[in-house]
N, C-alpha and C positions, 0 to 999 in steps of 0.2 A: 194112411201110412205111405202111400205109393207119391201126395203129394207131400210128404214129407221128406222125401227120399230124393225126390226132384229139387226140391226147393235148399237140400242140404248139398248135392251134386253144384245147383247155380251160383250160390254161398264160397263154395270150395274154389269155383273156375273164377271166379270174381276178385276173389285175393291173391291166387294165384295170379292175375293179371295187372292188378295194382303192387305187388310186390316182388315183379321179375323187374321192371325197368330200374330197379334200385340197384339190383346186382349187374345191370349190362349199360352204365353212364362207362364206364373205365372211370369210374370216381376207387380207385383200390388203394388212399387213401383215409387211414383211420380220423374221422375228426373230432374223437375227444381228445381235449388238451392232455397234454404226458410232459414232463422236463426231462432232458436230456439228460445221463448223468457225465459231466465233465473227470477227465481225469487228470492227472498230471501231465502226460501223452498231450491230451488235447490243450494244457496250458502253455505246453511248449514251444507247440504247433503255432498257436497264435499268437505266441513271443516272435517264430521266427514269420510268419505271416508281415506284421508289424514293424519289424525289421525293412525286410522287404519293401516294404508301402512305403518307406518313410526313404530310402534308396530311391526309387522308384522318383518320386516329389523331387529329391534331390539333384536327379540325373537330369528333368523336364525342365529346372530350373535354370541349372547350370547351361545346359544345351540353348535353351528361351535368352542365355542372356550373352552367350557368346555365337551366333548362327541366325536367330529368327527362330520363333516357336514353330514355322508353317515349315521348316529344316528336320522338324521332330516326326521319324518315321512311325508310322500307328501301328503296334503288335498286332502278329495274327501266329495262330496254327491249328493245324487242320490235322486231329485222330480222325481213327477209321476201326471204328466196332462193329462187329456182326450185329448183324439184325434177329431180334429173336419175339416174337409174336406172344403176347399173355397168352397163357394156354386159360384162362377165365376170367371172366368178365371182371376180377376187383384183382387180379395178382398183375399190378402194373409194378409194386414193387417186386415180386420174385422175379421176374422180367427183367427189369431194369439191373438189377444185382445178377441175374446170365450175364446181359449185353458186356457188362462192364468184365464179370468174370472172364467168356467167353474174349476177351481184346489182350488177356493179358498169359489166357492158354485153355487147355480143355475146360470147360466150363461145368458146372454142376447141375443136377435138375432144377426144373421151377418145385416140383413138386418139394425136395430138400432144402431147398432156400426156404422155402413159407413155412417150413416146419419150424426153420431156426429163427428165423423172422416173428414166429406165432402169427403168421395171417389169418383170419375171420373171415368171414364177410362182409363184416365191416373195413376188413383193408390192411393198410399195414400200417402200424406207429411206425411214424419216418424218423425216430429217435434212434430204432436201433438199423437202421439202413448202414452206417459207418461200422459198428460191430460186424454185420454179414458182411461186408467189403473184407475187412482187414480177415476174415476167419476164411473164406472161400478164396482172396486173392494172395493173400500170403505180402498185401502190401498194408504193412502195419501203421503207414503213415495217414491214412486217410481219418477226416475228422470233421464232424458236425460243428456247423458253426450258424451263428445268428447276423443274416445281412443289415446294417442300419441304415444303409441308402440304396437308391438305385445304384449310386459309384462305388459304393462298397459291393454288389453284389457283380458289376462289371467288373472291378479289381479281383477278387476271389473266382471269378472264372478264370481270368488270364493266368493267375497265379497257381492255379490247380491245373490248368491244360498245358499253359508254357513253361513254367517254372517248374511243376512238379511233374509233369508229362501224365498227367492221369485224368481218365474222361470222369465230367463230375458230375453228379446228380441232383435234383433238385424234386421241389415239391411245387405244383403250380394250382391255383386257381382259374381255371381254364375259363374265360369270358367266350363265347363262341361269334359273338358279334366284331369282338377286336381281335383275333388271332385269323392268320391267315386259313389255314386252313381246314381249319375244326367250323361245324356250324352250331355245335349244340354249347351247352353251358354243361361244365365239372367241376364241381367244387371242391375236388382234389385228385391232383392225378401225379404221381412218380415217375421221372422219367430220367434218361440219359443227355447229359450235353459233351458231345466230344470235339466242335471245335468253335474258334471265333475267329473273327475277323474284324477290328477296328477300324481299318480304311475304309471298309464297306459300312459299318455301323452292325453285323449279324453274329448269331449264332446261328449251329446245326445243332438239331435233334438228333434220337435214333429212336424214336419214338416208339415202343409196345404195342402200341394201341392203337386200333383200326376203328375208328369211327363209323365210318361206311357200311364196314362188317355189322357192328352190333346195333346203330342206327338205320332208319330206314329214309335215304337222301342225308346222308351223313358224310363227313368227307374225309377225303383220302389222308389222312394224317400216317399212318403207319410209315416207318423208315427212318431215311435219311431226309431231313427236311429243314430249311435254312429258315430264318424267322429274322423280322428286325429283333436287336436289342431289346429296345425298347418293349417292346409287346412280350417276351420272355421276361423282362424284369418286374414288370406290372404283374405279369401274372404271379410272380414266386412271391413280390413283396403285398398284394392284395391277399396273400393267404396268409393265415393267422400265425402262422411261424417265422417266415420271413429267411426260411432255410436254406442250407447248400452243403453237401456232404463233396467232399474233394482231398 
């Protein structure tokens, strides 16, 4: 009995230690597939998105052919949202939906966001990230949408930070070999992008998620943290959605 009781205590501390590192990746992305439900609202949205784009083509043209393309000044602008830390290892989305809350006035708990969210532990469906926006920000325009290139996914950030003045969110598949400064690998993480910078080629984060906290020689990722483009679009468009809520 007694080695029974031992061997049921090793049993216990053994899975408990293969099944904590699941919940402290900051992976607080859900990765079963879910569709988004599109509404009228979000047909709108990306009527005038498209609008936009096709302005946008027209002004580079006109400018490229009266001036010189190298004449064509490269958008940027730079929000500034509080920082707000996952209060657990997989609520990078209740996080992310503060950060954003928190930029636009008193912000709600993490704790009430994952409720409305339904976060698990498995994470959060990044479908209804746009729903907690518009319910906790009171800004009804924000809307999930599907990036088809990397310049698609460059265009909808400029479009959602400059045009629409709103920090936008995204869903990444975190390489830890190709991003500056994460060392581990997350095969999905929610986070906030408040601003870019084209002359430079960058975004900034406001990242939830302390690496170094819940890994151990993990890196400093929490905050405010600039990234090439490039290495933020790789990471959203390697993930199975190819997402951007703004």
């Amino acid at each position: 009995m007694r080695y029974r009781i031992i061997l049921a205590v090793l049993v216990a501390a053994l899975c408990l230690s293969v099944a904590g590192p699941a919940y402290a990746e900051g992976t607080g992305d859900d990765p079963r597939p879910s569709k988004n439900k599109e509404t009228s609202d979000d047909v709108s949205m990306e009527a005038e998105y498209q609008a936009w784009l096709a302005e946008q083509s027209s002004e580079e043209t006109s400018t490229g052919e009266e001036v010189g393309v190298a004449a064509v000044i490269a958008p940027y602008r730079y929000l500034w949202t509080p920082s707000h830390a996952q209060e657990r290892s997989y609520w990078c989305g209740p996080a992310t939906v503060q950060i954003v809350d928190d930029y636009f006035g008193t912000p709600a708990s993490q704790y009430d966001i994952s409720k409305y969210l339904r976060t698990t532990r498995d994470g959060t469906d990044f479908t209804r990230v746009d729903d907690a926006l518009r319910y906790f920000t009171g800004h009804y325009d924000y809307t999930y949408r599907t990036c088809t290139s990397h310049a698609d996914f460059r265009s909808r950030v400029q479009y959602g930070i400059k045009t629409k003045g709103h920090p936008c969110v995204v869903d990444m598949n975190v390489d830890g070999s190709a991003m500056n400064c994460y060392v581990f690998d997350h095969p999905g993480h929610i986070v906030p992008i408040e601003a870019f910078d084209w002359r430079y080629g960058t975004v900034r984060l406001n990242d939830p998620y302390d690496e170094s906290y819940y890994r151990s020689h993990g890196g400093s990722t929490f905050g405010h943290r600039t990234y090439p483009v490039g290495q933020i679009s790789n990471a959203v468009m390697s993930h199975f959605r190819h997402a951007i809520v703004y």
